[in-house]
C-alpha positions as a Markdown table, in Angstrom:
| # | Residue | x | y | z |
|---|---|---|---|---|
| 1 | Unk | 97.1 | 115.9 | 77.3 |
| 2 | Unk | 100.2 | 117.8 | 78.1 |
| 3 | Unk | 99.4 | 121.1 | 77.3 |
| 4 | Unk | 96.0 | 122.3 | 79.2 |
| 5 | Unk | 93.2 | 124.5 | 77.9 |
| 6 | Unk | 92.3 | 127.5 | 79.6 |
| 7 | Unk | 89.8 | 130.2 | 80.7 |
| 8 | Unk | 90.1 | 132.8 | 83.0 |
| 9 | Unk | 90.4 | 131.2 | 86.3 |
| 10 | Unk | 88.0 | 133.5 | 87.8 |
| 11 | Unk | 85.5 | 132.5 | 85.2 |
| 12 | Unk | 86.1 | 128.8 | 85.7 |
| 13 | Unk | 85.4 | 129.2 | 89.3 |
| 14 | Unk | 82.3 | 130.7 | 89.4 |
| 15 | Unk | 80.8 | 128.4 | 86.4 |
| 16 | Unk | 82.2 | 124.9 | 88.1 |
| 17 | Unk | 80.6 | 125.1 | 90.9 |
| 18 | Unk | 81.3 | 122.2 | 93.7 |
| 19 | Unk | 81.5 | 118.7 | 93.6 |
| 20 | Unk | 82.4 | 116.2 | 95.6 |
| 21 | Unk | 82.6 | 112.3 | 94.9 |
| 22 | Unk | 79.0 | 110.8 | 94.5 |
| 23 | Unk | 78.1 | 107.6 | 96.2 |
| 24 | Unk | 80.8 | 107.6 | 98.5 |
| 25 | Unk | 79.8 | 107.0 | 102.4 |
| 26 | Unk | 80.5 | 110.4 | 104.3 |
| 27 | Unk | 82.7 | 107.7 | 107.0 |
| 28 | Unk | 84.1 | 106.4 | 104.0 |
| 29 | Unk | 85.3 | 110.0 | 102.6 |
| 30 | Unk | 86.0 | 110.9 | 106.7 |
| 31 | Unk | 88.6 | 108.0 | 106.9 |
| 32 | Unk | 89.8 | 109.2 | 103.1 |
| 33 | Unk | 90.6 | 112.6 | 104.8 |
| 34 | Unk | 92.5 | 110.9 | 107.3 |
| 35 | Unk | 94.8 | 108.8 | 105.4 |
| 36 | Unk | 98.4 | 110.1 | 104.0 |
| 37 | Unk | 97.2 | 110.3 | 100.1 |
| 38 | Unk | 99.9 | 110.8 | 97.4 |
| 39 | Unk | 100.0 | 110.6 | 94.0 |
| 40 | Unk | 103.3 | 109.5 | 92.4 |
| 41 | Unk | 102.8 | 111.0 | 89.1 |
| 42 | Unk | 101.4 | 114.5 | 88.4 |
| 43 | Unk | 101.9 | 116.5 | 85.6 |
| 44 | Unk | 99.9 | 119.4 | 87.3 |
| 45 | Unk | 103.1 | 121.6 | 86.2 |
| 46 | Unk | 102.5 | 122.1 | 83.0 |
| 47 | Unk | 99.4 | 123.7 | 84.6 |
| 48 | Unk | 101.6 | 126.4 | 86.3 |
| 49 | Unk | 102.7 | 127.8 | 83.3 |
| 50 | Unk | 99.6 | 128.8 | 81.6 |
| 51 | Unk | 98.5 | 132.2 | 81.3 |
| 52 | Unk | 96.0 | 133.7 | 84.1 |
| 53 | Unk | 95.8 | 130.1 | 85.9 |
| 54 | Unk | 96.7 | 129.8 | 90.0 |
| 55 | Unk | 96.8 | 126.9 | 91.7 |
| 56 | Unk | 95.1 | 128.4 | 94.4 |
| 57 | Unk | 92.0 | 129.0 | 92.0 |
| 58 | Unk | 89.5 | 125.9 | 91.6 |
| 59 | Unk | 88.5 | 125.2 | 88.3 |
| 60 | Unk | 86.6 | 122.7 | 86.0 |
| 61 | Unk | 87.6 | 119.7 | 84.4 |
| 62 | Unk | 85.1 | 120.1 | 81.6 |
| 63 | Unk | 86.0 | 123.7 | 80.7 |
| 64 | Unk | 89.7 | 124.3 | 81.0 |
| 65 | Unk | 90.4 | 120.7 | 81.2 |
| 66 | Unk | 92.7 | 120.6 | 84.2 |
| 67 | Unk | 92.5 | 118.2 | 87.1 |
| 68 | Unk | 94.5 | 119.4 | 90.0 |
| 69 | Unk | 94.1 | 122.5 | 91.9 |
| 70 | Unk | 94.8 | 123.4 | 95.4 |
| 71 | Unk | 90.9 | 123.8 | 96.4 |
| 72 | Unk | 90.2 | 120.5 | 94.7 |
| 73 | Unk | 93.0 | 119.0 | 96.4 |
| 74 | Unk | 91.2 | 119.6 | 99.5 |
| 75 | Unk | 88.3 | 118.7 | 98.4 |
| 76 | Unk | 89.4 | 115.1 | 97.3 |
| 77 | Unk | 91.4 | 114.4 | 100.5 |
| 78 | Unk | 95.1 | 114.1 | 98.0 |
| 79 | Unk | 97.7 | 115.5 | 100.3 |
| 80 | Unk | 100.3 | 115.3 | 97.5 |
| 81 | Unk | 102.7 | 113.5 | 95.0 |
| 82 | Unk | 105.4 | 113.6 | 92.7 |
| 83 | Unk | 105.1 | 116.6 | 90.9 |
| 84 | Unk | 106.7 | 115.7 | 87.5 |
| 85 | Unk | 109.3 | 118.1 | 85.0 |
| 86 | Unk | 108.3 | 116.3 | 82.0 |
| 87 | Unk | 110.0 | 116.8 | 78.8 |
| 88 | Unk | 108.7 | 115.7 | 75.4 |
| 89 | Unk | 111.2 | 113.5 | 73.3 |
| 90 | Unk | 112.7 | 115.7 | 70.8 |
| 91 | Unk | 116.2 | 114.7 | 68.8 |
| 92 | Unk | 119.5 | 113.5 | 70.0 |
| 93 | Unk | 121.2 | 116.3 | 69.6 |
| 94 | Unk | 123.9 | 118.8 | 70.9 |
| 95 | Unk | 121.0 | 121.6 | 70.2 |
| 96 | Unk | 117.9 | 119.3 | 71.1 |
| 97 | Unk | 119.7 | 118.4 | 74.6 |
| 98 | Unk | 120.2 | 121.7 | 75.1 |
| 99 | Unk | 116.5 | 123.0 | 74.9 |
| 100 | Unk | 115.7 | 120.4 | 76.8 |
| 101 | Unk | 117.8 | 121.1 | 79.4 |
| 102 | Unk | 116.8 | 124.6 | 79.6 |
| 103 | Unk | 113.0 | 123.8 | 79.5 |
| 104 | Unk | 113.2 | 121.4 | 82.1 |
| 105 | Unk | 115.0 | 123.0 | 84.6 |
| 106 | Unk | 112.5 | 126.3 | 84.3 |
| 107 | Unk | 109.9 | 123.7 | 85.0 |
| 108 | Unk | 111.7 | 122.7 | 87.7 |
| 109 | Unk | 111.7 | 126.6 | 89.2 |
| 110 | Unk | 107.9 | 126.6 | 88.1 |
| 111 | Unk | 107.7 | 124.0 | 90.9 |
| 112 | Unk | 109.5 | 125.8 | 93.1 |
| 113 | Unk | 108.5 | 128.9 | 92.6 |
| 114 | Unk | 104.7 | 127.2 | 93.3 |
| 115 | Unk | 105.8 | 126.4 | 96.9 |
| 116 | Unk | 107.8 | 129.7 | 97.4 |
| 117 | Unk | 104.5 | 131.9 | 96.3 |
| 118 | Unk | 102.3 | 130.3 | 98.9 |
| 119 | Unk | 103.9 | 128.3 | 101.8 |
| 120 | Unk | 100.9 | 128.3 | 104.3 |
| 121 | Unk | 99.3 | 125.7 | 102.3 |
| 122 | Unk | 102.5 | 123.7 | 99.6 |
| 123 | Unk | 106.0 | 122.2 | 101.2 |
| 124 | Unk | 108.7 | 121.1 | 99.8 |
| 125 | Unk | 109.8 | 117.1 | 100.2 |
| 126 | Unk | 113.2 | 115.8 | 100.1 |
| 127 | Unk | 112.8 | 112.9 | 102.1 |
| 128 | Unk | 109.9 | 109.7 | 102.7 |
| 129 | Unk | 110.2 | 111.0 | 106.6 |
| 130 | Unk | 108.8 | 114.9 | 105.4 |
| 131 | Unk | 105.3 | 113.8 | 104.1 |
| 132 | Unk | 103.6 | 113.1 | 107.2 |
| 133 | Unk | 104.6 | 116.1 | 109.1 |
| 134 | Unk | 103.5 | 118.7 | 106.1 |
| 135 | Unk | 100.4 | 116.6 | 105.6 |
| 136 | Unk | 99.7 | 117.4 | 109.5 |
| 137 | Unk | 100.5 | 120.7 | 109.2 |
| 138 | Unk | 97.8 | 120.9 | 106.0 |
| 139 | Unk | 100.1 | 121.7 | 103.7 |
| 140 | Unk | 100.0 | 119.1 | 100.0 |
| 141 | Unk | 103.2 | 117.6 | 99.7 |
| 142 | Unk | 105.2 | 118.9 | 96.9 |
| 143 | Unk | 108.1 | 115.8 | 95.8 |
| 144 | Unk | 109.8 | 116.5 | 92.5 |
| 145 | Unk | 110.0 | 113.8 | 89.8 |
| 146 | Unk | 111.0 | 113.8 | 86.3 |
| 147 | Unk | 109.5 | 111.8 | 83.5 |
| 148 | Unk | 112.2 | 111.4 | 80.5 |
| 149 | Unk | 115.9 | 112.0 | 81.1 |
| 150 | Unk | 116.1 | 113.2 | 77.9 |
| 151 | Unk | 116.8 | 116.9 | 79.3 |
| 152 | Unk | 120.4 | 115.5 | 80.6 |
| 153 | Unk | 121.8 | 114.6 | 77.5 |
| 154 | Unk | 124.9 | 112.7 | 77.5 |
| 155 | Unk | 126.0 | 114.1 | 80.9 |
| 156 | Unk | 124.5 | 111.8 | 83.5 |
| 157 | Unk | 126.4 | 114.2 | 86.3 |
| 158 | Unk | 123.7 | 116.7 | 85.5 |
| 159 | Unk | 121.5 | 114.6 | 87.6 |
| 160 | Unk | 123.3 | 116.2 | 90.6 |
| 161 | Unk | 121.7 | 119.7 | 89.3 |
| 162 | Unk | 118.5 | 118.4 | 89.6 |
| 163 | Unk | 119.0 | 116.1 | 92.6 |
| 164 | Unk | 120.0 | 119.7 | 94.4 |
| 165 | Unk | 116.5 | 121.5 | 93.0 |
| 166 | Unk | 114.5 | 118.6 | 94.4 |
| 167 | Unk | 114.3 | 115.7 | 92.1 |
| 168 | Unk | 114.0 | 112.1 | 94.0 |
| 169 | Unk | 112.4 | 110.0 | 91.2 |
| 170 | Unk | 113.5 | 109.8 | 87.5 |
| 171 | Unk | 112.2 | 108.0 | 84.3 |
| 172 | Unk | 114.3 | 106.9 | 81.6 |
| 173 | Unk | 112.2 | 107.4 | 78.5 |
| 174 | Unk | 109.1 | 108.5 | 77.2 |
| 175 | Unk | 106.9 | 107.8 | 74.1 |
| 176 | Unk | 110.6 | 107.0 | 72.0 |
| 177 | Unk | 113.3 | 105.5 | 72.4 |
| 178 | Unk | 116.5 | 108.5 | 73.5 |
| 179 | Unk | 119.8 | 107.6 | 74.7 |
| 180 | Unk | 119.6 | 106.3 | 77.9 |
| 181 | Unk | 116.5 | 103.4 | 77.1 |
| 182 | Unk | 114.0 | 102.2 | 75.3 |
| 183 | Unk | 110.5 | 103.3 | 75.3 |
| 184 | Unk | 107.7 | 100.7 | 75.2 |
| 185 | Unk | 105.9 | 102.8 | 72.2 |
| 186 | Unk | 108.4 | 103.5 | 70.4 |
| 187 | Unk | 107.0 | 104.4 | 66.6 |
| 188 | Unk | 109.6 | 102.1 | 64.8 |
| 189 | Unk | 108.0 | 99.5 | 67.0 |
| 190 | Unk | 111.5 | 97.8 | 67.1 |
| 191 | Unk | 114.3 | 97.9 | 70.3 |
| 192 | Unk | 116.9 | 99.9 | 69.9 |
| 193 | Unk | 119.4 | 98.7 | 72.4 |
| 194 | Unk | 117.2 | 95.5 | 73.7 |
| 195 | Unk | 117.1 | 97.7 | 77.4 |
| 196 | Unk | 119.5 | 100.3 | 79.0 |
| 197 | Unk | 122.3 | 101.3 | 77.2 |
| 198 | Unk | 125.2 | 102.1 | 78.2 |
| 199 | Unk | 124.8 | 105.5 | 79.5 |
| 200 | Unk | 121.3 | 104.4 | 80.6 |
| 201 | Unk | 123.7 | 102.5 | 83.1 |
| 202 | Unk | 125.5 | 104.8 | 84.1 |
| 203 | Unk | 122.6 | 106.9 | 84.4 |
| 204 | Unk | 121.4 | 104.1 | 86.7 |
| 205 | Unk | 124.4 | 104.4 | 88.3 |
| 206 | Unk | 124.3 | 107.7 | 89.4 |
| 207 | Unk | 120.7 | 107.5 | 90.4 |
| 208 | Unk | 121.6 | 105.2 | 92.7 |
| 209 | Unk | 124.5 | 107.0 | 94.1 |
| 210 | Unk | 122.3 | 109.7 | 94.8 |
| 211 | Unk | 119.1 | 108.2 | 96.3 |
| 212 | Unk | 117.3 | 108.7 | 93.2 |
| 213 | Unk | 114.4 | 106.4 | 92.6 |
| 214 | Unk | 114.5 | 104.6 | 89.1 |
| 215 | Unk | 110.8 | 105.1 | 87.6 |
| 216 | Unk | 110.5 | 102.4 | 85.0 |
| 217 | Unk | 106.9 | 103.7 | 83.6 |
| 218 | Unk | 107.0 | 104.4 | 79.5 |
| 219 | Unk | 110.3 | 102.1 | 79.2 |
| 220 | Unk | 110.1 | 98.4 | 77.9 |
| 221 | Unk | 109.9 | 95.6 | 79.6 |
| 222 | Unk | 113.8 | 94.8 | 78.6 |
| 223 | Unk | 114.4 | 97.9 | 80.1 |
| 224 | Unk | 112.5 | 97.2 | 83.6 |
| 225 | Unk | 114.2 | 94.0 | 83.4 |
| 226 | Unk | 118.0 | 95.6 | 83.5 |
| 227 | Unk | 116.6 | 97.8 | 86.0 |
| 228 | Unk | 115.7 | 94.9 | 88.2 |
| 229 | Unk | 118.7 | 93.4 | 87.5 |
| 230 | Unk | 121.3 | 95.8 | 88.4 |
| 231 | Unk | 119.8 | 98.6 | 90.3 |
| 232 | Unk | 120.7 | 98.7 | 94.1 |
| 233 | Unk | 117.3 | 100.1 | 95.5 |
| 234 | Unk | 113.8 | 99.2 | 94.4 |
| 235 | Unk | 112.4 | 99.8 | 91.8 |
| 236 | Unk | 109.2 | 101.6 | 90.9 |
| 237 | Unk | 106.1 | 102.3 | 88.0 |
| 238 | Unk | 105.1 | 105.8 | 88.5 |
| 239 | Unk | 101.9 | 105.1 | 86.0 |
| 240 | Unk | 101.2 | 101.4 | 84.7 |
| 241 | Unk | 98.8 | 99.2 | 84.2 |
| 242 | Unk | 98.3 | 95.4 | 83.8 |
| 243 | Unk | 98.8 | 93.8 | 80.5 |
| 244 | Unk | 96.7 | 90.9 | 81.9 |
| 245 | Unk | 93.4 | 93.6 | 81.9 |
| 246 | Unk | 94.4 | 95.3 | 78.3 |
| 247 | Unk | 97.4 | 94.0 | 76.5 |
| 248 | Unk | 99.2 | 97.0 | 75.8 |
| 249 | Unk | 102.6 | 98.1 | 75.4 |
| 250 | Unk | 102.2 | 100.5 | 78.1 |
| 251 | Unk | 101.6 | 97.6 | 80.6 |
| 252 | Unk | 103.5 | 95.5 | 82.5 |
| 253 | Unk | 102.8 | 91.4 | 82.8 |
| 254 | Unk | 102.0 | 89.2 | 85.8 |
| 255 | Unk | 105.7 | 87.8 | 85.2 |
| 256 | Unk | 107.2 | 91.0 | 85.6 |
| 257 | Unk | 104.8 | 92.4 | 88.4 |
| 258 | Unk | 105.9 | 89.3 | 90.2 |
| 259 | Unk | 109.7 | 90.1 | 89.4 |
| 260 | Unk | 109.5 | 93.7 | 90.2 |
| 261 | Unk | 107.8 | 92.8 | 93.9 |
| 262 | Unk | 110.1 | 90.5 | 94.9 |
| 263 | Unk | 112.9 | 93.0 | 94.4 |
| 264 | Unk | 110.9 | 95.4 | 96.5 |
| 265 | Unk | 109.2 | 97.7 | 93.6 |
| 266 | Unk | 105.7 | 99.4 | 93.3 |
| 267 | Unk | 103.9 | 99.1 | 90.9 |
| 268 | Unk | 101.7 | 102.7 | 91.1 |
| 269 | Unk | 98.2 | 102.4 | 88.7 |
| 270 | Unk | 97.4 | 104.7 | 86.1 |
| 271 | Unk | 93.8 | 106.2 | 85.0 |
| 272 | Unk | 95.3 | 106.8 | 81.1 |
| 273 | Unk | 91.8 | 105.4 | 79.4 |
| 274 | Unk | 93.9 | 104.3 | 76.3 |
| 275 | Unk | 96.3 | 102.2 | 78.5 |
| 276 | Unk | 93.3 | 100.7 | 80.6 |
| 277 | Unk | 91.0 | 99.2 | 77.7 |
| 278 | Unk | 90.3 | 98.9 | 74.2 |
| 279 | Unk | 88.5 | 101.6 | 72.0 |
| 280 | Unk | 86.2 | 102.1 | 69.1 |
| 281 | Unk | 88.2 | 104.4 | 66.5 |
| 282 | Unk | 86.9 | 107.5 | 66.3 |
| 283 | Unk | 88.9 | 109.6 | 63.8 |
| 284 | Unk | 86.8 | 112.2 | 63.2 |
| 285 | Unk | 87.8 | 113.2 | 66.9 |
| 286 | Unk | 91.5 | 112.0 | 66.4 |
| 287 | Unk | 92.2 | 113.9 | 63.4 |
| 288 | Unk | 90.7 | 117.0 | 65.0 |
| 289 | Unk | 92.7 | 116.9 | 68.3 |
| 290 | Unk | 95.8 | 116.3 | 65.9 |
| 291 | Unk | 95.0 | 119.3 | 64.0 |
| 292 | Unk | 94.6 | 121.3 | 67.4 |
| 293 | Unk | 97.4 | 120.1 | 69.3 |
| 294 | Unk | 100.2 | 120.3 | 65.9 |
| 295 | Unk | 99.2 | 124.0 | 66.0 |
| 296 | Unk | 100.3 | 124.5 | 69.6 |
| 297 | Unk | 104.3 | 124.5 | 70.3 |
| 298 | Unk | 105.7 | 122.8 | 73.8 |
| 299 | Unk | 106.9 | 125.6 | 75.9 |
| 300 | Unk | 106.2 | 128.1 | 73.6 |
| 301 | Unk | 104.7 | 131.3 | 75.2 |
| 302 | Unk | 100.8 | 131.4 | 74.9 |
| 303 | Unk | 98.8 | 134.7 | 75.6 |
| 304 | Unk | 95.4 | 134.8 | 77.4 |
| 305 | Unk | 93.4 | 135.3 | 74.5 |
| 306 | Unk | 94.7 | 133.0 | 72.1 |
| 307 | Unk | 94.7 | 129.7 | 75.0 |
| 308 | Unk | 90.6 | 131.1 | 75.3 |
| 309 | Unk | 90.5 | 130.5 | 71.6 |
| 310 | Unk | 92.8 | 127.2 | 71.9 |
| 311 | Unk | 90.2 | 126.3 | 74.4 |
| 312 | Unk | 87.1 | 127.1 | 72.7 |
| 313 | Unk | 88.1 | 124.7 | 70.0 |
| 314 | Unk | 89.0 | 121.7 | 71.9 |
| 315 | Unk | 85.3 | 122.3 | 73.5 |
| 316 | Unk | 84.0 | 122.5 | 70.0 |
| 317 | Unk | 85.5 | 118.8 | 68.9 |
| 318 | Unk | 84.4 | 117.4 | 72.1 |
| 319 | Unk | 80.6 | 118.6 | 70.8 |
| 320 | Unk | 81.1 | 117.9 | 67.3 |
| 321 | Unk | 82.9 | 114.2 | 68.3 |
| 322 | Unk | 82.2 | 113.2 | 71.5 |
| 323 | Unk | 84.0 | 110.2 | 72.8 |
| 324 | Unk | 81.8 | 108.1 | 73.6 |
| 325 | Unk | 84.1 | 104.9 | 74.5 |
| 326 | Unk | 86.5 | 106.0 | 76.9 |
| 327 | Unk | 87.0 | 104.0 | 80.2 |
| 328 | Unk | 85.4 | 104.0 | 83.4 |
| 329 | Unk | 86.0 | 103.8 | 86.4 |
| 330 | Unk | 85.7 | 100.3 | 86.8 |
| 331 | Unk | 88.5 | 99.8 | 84.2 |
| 332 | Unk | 90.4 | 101.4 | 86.6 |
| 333 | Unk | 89.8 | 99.4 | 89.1 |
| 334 | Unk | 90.1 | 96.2 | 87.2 |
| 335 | Unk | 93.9 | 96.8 | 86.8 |
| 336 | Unk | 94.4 | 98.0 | 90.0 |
| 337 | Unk | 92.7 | 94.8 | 91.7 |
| 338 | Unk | 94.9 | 92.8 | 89.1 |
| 339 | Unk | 97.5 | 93.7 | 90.4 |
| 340 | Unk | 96.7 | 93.8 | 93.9 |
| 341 | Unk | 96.0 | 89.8 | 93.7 |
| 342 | Unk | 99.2 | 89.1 | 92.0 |
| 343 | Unk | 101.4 | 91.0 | 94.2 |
| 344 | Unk | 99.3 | 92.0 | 97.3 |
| 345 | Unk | 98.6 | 95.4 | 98.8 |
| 346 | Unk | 102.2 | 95.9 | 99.8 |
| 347 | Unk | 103.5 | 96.7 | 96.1 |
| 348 | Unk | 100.7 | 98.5 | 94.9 |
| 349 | Unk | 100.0 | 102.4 | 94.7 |
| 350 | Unk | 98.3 | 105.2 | 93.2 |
| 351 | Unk | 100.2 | 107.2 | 89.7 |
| 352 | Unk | 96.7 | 108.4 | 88.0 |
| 353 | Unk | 98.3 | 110.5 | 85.0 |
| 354 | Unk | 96.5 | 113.9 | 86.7 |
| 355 | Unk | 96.7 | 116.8 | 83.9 |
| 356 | Unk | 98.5 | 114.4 | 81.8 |
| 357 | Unk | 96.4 | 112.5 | 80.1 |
| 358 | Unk | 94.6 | 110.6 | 83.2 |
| 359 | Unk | 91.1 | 110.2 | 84.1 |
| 360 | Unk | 88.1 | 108.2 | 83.4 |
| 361 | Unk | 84.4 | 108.4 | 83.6 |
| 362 | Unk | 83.6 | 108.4 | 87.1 |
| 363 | Unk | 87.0 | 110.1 | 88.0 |
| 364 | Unk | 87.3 | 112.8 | 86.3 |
| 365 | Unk | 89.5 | 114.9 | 88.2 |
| 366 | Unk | 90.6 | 114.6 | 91.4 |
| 367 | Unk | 87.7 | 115.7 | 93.2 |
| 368 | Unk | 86.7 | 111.4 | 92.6 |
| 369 | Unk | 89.9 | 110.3 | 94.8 |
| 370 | Unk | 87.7 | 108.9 | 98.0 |
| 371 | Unk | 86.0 | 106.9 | 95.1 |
| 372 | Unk | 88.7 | 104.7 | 95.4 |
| 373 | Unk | 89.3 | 104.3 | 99.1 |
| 374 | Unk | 85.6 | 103.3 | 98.8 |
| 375 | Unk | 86.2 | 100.8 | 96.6 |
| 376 | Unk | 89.3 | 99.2 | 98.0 |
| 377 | Unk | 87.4 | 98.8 | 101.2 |
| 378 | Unk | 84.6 | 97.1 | 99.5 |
| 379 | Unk | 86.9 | 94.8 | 98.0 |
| 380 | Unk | 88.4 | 93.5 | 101.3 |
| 381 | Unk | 91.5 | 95.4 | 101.9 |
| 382 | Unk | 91.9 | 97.3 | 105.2 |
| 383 | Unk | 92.5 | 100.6 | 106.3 |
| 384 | Unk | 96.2 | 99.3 | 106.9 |
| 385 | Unk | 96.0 | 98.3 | 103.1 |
| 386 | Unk | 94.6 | 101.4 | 102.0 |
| 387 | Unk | 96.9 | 103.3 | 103.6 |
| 388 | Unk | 100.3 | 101.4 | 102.0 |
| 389 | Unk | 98.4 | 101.9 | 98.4 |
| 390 | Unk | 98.1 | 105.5 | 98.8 |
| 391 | Unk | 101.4 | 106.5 | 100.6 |
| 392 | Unk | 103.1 | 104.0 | 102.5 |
| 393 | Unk | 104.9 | 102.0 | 99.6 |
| 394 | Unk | 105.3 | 104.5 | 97.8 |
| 395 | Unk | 107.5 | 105.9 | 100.7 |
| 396 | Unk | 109.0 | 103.1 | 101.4 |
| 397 | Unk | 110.7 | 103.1 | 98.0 |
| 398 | Unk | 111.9 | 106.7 | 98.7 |
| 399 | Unk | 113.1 | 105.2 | 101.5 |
| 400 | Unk | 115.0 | 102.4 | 100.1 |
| 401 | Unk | 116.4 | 105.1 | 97.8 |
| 402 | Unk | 117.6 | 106.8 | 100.6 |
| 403 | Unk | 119.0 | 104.4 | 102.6 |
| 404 | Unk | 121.3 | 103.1 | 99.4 |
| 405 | Unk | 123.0 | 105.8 | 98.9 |
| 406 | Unk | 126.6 | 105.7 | 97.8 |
| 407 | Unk | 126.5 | 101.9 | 98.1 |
């Protein structure tokens, strides 16, 4: 869900209470807090926006429906990510590029502006060499990513602009196709340039000129494939899964988890319950949420009163039609240790879809994240292992990115 629910963050607070992940060994959750933990894809900054809500506030999953916050943070050992501008497909358009535009560089500020408010505990990343050092320091790591170009239009040298605010990892498309790529959910369900097209190359291009790192997550597979083919760094899924677990469009095959490793790429798993497992239909629930969410505008300017209200209706459908078949945390874990075995622990990482649509039963939000360690451990991998999922390929991608530059 893009657009959080809200209460008054005080309020939240006090009725949320702790938590902490249950079941997990306290050396388990100890060696958690030691590791270098990112995330690759958060859309936490759609979070920034809404009225009366601080990131320096905890608050609860189950009543204003967000997932990341700087006390939970803490809490859950995650030092950090790829905190993502993302930009809902709209038309392809002079006037629909242009709102775009504007909307995703003032998400971009929101981003910075999160770091500038309060830099005793966020830093700003431009290279794979800064996470480490702000970790140490206790700071969360703060890279910036975007998720659809759709906001550059038809001039791929506005990458530059956002290269300069911070941006270090783009994705082509989103849920439809635009003009750079193809989108692996496209509602005509057909291609419509059988990959990248042409500007999606030069796009590609320029990415690569810059040290940008080409995010392949919501494009098709023909797409990854050109990406594979012609890009001059690595390439990486912010938030996949394994069509081998679930067969969905969303997902990637053995084939092409096999092709994207050997050219160096990550493959970064997702916690999106409708990507990681079938479901029962439930559309008593679905026409409801459609109801709810059609009456809310992207962007558009929400007071206090009326997101309480907003909220207070989402929490009534969720009594009214609960859903009662939505994955688990084991789900997660099946793709991730999919895709672990066919690639190994050296092109696998962590993109969970915080705040954007992420979570399952059992990890909720990311107070759950030593849940994982846990069970990576009990699966056989090591601490070295660990470590690479949650930060070290990731980083090493960046790094790749870097290195290319200009080439």
């Amino acid at each position: 869900m893009r657009m959080g629910l809200m209460l008054g963050a005080a309020l939240v607070a006090l009725l949320s209470g702790p938590a902490s992940a249950q079941g997990v060994p306290k050396k388990v959750v100890q060696l958690h807090q030691k590791l270098l933990t990112l995330d690759s894809h958060l859309d936490t900054p759609a979070s920034l926006d809404l009225p009366g809500w601080s990131i320096d506030e905890e608050h609860g999953v189950h009543l204003d429906y967000t997932q990341v916050d700087l006390p939970r943070m803490k809490k859950g050992g995650l030092d950090g990510g790829f905190w993502a501008i993302y930009t809902s497909q709209g038309p392809l358009t002079v006037e629909g590029f242009r709102k775009a535009r504007d909307f995703a560089i003032l998400r971009g500020v929101s981003i910075r502006e999160m770091v500038a408010a309060d830099p005793a505990n966020f830093a700003l990343a431009l290279e794979a060499k800064d996470a480490a050092p702000i970790a140490a320091a206790g700071k969360r790591v703060v890279y910036m990513s975007i998720e659809n170009a759709y906001p550059l239009g038809e001039d791929v040298s506005l990458l530059q602009t956002f290269y300069d605010m911070g941006v270090r990892v783009v994705g082509f498309a989103h849920f439809a196709h635009n003009q750079f790529a193809d989108s692996s959910t496209d509602p005509s369900k057909k291609p419509r340039f059988g990959g990248l097209s042409p500007l999606g190359k030069q796009l590609l291009s320029e990415m690569n000129r810059l040290g940008v790192v080409p995010d392949a997550s919501h494009s098709s597979d023909q797409v990854l494939d050109d990406l594979l083919a012609l890009s001059t760094t690595p390439v990486l899924l912010t938030h996949s899964g394994c069509k081998a677990v679930y067969d969905h469009p969303r997902n990637i095959d053995d084939a092409h988890l096999k092709a994207l490793a050997a050219k160096g790429g990550v493959i970064q798993m997702n916690a999106f319950g409708t990507y990681l497992k079938a479901s029962k239909p439930n559309p008593e629930r679905q026409k409801a949420m459609g109801a709810l969410f059609a009456s809310m505008r992207e962007g558009a300017k929400v007071s206090a009163e009326t997101r309480a209200q907003l909220l207070a209706k989402r929490q009534e459908i969720d009594r009214l039609y609960p859903d009662t078949d939505r994955a688990t945390f084991d789900d997660f874990m099946a793709h991730m240790l999919h895709a672990l075995k066919v690639v190994g622990p050296d092109h696998v990482g962590i993109g969970a879809d915080w705040d954007g649509g992420g979570g399952v039963v059992g990890m909720e939000d990311v107070l759950d994240l030593p849940k994982i360690t846990d069970a990576l451990l009990k699966a056989g991998y090591s601490e070295a292992d660990v470590q690479k999922i949650w930060s070290g390929n990731v980083l090493r991608v960046l790094a790749a990115a870097e290195a290319g530059k200009g080439k």
